[in-house]
C-alpha positions as CSV (number, residue, x, y, z in Angstrom):
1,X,36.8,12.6,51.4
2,X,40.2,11.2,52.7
3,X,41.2,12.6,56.2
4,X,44.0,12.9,58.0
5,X,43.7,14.6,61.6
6,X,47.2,15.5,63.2
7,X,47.5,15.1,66.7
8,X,50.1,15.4,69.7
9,X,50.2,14.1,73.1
10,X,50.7,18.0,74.4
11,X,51.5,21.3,73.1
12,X,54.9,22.0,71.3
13,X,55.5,18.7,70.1
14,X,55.1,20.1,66.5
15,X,51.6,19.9,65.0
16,X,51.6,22.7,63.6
17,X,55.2,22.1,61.7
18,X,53.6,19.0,60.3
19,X,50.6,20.0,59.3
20,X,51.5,23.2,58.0
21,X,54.1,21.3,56.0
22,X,51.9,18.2,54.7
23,X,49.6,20.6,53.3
24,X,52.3,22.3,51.7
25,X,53.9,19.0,50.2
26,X,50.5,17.6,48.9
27,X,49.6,20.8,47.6
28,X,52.9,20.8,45.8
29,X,51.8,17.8,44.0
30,X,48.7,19.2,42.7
31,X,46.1,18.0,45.2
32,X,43.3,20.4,46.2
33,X,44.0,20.2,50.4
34,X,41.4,21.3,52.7
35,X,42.9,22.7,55.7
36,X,41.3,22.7,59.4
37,X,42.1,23.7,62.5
38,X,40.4,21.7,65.7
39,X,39.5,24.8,68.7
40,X,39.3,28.4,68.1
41,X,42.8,29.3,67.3
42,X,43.4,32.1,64.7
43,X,46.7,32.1,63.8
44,X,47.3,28.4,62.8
45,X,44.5,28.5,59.9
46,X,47.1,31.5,58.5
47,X,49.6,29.3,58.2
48,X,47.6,26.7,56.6
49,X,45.6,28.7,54.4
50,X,49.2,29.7,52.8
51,X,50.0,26.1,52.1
52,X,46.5,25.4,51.1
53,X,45.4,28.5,48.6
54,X,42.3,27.9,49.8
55,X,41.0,29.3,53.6
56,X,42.0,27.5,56.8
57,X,38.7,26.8,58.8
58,X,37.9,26.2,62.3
59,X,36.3,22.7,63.7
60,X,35.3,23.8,67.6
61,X,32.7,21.8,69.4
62,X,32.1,24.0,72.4
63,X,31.8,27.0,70.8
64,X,29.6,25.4,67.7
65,X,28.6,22.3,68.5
66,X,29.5,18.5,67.9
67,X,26.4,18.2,65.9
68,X,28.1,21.2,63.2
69,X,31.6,19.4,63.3
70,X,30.9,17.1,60.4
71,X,28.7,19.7,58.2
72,X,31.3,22.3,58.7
73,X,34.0,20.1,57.8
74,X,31.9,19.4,54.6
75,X,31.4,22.9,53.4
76,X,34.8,23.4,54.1
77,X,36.3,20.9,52.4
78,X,34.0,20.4,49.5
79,X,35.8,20.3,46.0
80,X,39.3,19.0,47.8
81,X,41.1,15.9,47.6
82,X,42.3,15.6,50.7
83,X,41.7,16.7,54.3
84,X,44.1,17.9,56.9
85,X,42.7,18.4,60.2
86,X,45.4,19.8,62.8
87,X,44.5,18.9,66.3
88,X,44.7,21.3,69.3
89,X,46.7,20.6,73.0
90,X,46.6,17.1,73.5
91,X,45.0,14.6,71.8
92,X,42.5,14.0,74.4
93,X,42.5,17.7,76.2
94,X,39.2,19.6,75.3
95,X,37.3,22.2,77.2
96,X,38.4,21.8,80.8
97,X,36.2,20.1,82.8
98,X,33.8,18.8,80.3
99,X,35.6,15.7,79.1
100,X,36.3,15.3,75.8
101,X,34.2,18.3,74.7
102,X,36.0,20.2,72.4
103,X,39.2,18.0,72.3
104,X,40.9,16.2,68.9
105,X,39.7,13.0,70.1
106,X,36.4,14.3,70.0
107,X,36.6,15.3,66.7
108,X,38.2,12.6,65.1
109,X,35.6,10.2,66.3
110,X,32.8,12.6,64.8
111,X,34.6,12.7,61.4
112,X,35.6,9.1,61.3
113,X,38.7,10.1,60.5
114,X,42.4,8.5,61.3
115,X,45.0,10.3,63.6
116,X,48.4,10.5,63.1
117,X,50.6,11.5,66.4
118,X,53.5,13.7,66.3
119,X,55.7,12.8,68.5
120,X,58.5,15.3,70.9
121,X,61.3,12.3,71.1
122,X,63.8,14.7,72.0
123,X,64.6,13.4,75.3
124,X,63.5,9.4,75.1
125,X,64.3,6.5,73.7
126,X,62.1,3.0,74.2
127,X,59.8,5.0,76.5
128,X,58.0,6.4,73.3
129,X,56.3,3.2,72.8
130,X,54.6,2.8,76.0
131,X,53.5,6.5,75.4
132,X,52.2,5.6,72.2
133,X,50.7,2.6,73.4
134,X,48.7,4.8,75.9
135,X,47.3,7.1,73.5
136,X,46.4,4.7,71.4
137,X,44.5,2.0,73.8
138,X,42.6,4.9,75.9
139,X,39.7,5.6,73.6
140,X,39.0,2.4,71.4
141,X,36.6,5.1,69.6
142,X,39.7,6.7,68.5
143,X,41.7,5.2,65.5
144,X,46.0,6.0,66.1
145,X,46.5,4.7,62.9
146,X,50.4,6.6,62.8
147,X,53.4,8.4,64.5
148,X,55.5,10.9,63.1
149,X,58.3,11.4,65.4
150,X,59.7,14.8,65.7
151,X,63.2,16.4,66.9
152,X,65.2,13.3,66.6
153,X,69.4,13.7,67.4
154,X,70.7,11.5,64.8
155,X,70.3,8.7,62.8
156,X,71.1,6.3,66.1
157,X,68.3,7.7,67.9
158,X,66.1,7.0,65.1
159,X,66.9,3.9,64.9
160,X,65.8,3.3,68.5
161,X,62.8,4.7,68.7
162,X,61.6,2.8,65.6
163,X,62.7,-0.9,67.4
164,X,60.6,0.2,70.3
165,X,57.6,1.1,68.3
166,X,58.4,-2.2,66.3
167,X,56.1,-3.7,69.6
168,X,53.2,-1.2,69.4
169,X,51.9,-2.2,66.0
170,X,51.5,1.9,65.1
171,X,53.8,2.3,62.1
172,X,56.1,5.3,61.6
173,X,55.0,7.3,59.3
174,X,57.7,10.1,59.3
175,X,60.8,11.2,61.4
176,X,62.0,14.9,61.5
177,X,65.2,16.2,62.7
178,X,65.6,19.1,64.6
179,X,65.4,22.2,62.5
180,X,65.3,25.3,64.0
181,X,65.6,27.2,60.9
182,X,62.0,26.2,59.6
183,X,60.4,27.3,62.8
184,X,58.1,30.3,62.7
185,X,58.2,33.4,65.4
186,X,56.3,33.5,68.4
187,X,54.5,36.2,70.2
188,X,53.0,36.4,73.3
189,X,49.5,34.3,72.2
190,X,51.4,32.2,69.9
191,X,53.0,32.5,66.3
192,X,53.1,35.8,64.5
193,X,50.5,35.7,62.0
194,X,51.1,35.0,58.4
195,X,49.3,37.8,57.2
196,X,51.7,40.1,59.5
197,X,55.1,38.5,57.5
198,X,53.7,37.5,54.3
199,X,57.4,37.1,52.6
200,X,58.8,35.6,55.9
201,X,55.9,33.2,56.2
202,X,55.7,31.9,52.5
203,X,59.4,30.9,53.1
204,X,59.1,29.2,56.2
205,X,55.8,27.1,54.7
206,X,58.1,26.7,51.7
207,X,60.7,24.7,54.6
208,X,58.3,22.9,56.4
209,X,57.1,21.5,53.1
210,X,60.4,20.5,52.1
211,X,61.6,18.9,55.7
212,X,57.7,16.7,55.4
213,X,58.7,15.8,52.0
214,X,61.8,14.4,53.1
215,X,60.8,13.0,56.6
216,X,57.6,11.5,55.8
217,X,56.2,8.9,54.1
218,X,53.9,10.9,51.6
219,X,52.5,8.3,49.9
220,X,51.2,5.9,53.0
221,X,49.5,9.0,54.8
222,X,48.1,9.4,51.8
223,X,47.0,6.0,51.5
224,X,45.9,6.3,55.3
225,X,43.4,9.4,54.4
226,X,42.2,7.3,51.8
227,X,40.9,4.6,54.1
228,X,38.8,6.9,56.0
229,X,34.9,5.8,55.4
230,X,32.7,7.4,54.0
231,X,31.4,10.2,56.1
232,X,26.8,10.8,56.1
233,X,24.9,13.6,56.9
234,X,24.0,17.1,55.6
235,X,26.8,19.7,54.5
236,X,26.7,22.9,56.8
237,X,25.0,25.7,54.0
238,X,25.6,29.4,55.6
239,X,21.9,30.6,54.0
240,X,19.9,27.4,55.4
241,X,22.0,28.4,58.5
242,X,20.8,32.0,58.2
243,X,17.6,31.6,58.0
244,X,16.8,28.7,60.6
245,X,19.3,30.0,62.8
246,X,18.7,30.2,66.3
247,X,19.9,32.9,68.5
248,X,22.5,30.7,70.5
249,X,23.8,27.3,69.5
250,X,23.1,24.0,70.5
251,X,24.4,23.0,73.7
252,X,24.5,26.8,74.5
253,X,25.1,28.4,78.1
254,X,22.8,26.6,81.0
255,X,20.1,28.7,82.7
256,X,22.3,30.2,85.4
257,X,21.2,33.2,87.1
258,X,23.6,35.8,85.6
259,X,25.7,38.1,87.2
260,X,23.7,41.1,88.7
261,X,23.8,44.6,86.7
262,X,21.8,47.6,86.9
263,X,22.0,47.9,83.2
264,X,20.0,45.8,81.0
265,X,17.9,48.3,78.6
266,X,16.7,47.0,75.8
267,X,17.4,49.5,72.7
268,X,15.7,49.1,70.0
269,X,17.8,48.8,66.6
270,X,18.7,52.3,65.5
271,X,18.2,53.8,61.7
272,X,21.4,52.9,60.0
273,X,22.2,55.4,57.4
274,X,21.8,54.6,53.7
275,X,23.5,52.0,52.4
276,X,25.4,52.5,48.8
277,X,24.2,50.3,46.2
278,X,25.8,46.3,46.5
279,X,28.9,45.2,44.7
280,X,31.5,42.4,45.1
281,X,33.0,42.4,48.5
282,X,37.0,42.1,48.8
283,X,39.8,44.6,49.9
284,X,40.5,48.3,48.3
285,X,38.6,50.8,46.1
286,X,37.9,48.1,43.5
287,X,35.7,46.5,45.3
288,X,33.8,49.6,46.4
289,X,33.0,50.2,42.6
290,X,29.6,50.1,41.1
291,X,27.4,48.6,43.7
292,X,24.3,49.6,41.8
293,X,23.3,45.8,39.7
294,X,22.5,44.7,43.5
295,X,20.4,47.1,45.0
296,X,19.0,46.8,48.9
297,X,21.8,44.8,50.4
298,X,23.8,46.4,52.8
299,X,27.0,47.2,52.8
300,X,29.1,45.6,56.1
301,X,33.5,47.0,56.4
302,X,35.0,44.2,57.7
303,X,38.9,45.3,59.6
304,X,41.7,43.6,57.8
305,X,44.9,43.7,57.6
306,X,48.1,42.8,59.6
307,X,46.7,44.4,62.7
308,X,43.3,42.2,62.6
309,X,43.9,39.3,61.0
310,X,41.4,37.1,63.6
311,X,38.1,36.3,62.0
312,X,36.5,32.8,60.7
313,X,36.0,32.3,57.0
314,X,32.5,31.4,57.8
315,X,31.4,35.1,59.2
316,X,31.6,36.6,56.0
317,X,30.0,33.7,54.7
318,X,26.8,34.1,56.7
319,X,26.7,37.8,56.3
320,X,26.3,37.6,52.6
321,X,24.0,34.6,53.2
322,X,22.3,37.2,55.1
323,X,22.1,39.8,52.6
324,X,25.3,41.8,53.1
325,X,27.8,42.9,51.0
326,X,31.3,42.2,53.1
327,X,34.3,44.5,52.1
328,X,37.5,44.1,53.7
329,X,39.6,47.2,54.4
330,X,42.8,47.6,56.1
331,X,42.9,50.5,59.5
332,X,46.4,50.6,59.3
333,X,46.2,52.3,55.6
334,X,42.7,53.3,54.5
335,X,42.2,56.7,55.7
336,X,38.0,56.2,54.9
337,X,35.6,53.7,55.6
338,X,34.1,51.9,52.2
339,X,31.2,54.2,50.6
340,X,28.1,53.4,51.9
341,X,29.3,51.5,55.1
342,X,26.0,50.6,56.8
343,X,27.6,48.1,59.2
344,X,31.1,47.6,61.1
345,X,33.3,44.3,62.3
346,X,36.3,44.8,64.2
347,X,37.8,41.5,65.1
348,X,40.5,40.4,66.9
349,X,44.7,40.5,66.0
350,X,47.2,43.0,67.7
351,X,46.5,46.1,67.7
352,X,49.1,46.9,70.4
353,X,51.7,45.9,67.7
354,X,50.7,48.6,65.6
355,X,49.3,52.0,67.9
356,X,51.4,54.0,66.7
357,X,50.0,53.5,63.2
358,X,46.5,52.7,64.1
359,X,46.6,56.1,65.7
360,X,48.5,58.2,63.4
361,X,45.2,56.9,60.8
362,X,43.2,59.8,62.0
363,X,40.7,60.1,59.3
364,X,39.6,56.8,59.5
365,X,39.6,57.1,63.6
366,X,37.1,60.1,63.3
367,X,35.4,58.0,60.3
368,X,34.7,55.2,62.7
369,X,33.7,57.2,65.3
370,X,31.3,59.1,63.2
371,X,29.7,55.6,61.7
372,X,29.3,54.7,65.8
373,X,27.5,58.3,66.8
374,X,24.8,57.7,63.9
375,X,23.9,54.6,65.4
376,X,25.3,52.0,62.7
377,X,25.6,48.7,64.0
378,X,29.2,48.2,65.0
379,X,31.0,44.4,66.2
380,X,34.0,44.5,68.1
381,X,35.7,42.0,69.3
382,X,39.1,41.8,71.6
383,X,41.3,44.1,68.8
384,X,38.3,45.8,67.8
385,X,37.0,46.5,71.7
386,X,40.7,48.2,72.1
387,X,40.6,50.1,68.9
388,X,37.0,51.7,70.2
389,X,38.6,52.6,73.4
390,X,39.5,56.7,74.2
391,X,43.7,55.4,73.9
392,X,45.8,52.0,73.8
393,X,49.5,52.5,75.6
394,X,48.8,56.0,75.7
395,X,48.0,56.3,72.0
396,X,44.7,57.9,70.9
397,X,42.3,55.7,69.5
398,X,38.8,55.9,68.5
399,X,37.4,57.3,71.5
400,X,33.8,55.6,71.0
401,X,34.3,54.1,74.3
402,X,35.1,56.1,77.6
403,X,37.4,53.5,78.2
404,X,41.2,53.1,77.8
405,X,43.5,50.1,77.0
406,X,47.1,49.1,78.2
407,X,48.8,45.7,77.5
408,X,49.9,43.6,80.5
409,X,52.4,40.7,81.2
410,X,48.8,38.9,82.5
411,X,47.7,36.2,79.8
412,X,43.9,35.6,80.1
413,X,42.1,32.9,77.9
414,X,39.8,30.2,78.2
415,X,36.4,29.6,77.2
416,X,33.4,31.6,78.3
417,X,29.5,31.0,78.6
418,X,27.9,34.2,78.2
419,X,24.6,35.8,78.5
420,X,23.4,39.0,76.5
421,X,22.8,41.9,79.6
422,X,21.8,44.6,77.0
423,X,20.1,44.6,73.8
424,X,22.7,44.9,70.2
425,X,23.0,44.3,67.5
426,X,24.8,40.5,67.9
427,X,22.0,39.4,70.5
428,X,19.3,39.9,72.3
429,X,18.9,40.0,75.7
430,X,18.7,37.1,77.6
431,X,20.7,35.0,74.8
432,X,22.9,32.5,75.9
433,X,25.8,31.8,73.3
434,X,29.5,30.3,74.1
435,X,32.7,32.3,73.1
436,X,36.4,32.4,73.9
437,X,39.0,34.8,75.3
438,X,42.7,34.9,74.4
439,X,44.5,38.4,75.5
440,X,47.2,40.1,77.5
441,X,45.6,43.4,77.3
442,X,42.8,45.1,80.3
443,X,40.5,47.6,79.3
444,X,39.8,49.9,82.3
445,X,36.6,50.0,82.7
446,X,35.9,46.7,82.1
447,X,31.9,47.2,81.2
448,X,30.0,50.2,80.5
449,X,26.7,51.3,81.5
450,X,25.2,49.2,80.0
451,X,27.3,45.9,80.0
452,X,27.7,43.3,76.7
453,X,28.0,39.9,78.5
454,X,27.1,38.7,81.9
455,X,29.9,35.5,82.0
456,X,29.3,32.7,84.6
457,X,31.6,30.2,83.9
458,X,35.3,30.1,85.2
459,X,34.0,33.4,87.4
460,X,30.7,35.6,87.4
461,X,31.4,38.8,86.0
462,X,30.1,41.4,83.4
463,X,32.0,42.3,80.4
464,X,32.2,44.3,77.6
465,X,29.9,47.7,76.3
466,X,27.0,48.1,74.2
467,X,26.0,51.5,73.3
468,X,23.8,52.2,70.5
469,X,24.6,50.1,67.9
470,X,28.0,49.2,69.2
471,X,28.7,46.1,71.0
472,X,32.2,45.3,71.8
473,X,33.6,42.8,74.3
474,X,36.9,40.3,74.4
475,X,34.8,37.8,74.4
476,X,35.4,35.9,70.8
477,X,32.3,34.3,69.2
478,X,32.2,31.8,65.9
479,X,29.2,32.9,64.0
480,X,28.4,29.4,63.0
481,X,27.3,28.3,66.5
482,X,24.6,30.4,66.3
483,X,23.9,31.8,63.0
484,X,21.1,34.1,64.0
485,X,24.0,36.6,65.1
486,X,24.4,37.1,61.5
487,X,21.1,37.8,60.5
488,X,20.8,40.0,63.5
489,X,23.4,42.1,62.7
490,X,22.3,42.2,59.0
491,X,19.3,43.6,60.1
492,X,20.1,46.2,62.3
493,X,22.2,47.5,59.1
494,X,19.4,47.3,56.8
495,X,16.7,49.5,59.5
């Protein structure tokens, strides 16, 4: 499979702007790309997913695993001709604390691949080959095999930088001028995502396609994926997965003693109420048709739209694996659930964007609610925990939690090693499993009764609410590091 991973020696220096835009310009010429996205960041894989016609995947070692790196990257990118991986921070930042866990280098190295850096020259001259030299002599492991310099002046200061990396022996690959035109908007966790200015968005992939196709040399990165080896081991299968998986993944939380709480019952799964017969999942009434030529598999509403546009590909993947029927629908228009519902995810996005809408959808508010008192199995996480609460800004929402929800200028985010405190239908309790947070919201109060996560690691607190079937938390988990979350939850909505 030729590779390419795109790296940076920080944030901002214009990853995504390449990427984005060499998946673009290779898809333009008829190649099947394969976009990934190293960490658990959303709102990139939007992005690349437009370029690509084909989903934008995650590659995160702390919340999967190194050892499900390469077999994810397989599935991902089977059928492709090329591979772009964009990289996360800098090349060599990863979970903090835990060297190179989690970081592009690390991922690189596990998929033998070659990395390109983008360079910010914007305020240097010669200075950008000792940087380059750096990066590219600190890990031996790693293989810098190209720079793409980004935000040059003028032709003269291209010219400069390219004599100075004359001495580094790492080719130029590409130089980009400034161009603030085929940016893309930024919110307070990042860039607005895709799915939230679809016309917008195509536009600006369309831009960045065109400044890579004139900026970079196509055909030697190219040629530079193609010299990636060969790359062994078994491709990651979501119903292997599903059935061998373990409750948390590999690498999982320590055996800490967790935070204190008087509320650890263990409920057993509730009876879910009858499931419609199983059709193809996908958004709108079409795919809610004529379930009846797959009998006995649940029916699981996953939230869509432009106000919950956070989810990995590879959740829906291992709830059909698990022997669910997935159907998208969209809270800020569908005014009912999708017959048959026997199971609810929630994910993430920004909710607080849209309240106004999101509460003025009062049907489907008192649908969801109704779905949570009969004891359905119910997965919220971040958007989906604020969309559960009593109000959000003031604006009535769900009201299946006795809490309430307010944005804040405060920006929490990191990554978290949890334990299960009560019983639901995502773990058991006692499970250990690694997620992430990302949010400028607070939920007030921040656990219930009976609390979702005990969380150890930066601080020792307890987070989140399960009651009944509900479990909702802003804690983020990817459902490939521990695939028994899947099957859990698929069971709970079966009875």
């Amino acid at each position: 499979m030729p590779r390419l991973v795109i790296a940076a020696p920080a944030s901002g220096s214009g990853k995504t702007t390449v990427a984005t835009g060499l998946i673009a310009a290779y898809a333009g010429r008829g190649l099947a790309v394969s976009p990934h996205k190293v960490g658990p960041d959303y709102i990139d894989p939007g992005y690349h997913a437009l370029a690509a016609g084909r989903p934008g995947r995650n590659l995160d070692a702390y919340l999967c695993g190194p050892e499900r790196i390469a077999p994810l990257f397989l599935h991902g990118a089977a059928g492709a001709d090329l591979a772009v991986v964009e990289g996360v921070m800098g090349l060599y930042d990863g979970a903090a604390g835990q060297g190179e866990l989690a970081s592009t280098a690390q991922v690189a190295k596990v998929l033998r691949a070659p990395v390109v850096l983008v360079v910010d020259a914007s305020s240097q001259s010669r200075s950008v080959a000792a940087l380059v030299h750096g990066f590219a002599s600190w890990d031996p492991e790693v293989r810098l095999a190209g720079v793409i310099l980004n935000k040059l002046g003028s032709e003269r200061h291209e010219e400069l930088l390219r004599e100075a990396l004359d001495e580094s022996g790492v080719p130029v690959l590409g130089a980009l001028r400034r161009s603030p035109d085929a940016g893309t908007p930024s919110r307070h966790l990042g860039l607005v995502p895709a799915a939230e200015r679809r016309a917008e968005a195509v536009a600006s992939v369309a831009a960045l396609a065109a400044r890579v196709r004139t900026g970079c040399d196509l055909d030697a990165l190219y040629a530079l994926a193609r010299s990636a080896p060969p790359l062994p081991g078994p491709v990651w299968d979501p119903a292997r997965e599903g059935r061998e998986g373990r409750e948390a993944p590999a690498g999982a939380a320590p055996a800490e003693e967790t935070p204190a709480t008087g509320a650890r019952a263990g409920l057993a799964p509730p009876a879910p109420p009858a499931a419609a017969s199983p059709g193809a999942s996908g958004h709108g009434a079409g795919a809610w048709r004529d379930r009846r030529d797959r009998p006995g598999r649940p029916l699981v509403a996953v939230a869509g739209g432009p106000a919950f546009t956070f989810s990995y590909t590879e959740h829906a993947e291992l709830l059909t694996a698990a022997g669910a029927d997935v159907v998208t629908f969209d809270p800020l228009h569908d005014e009912k659930l999708p017959p048959g519902t026997a199971g609810l995810v929630v994910g993430g996005g920004f909710p607080e964007m849209y309240a106004p809408e999101l509460s003025a959808n009062e049907p489907l508010r008192e649908a969801v609610a109704a779905l949570a008192a009969r004891g359905a199995p119910v997965a919220a996480e971040c958007a989906g925990l604020l969309y559960l609460a009593r109000s959000l800004d003031g604006r009535p929402m769900c009201g299946v939690l006795d809490a309430e929800a307010r944005m804040t200028e405060r920006l929490t985010l990191g990554y978290r090693e949890a334990v299960a405190l009560s019983d639901s239908p995502l773990a058991p309790v006692g499970a250990r499993l690694r997620g992430h947070e990302f949010h400028r919201t607070v939920i007030e109060p921040g656990a219930g009764a009976a609390p979702a996560w005990g969380l150890h690691r930066p601080s020792r607190r307890v987070e989140g609410f399960v009651r009944r079937g509900v479990h909702a938390s802003y804690v983020h988990l990817h459902w490939a590091g521990a695939p028994g979350t899947a099957r859990r939850f698929v069971e709970w909505c079966a009875g």
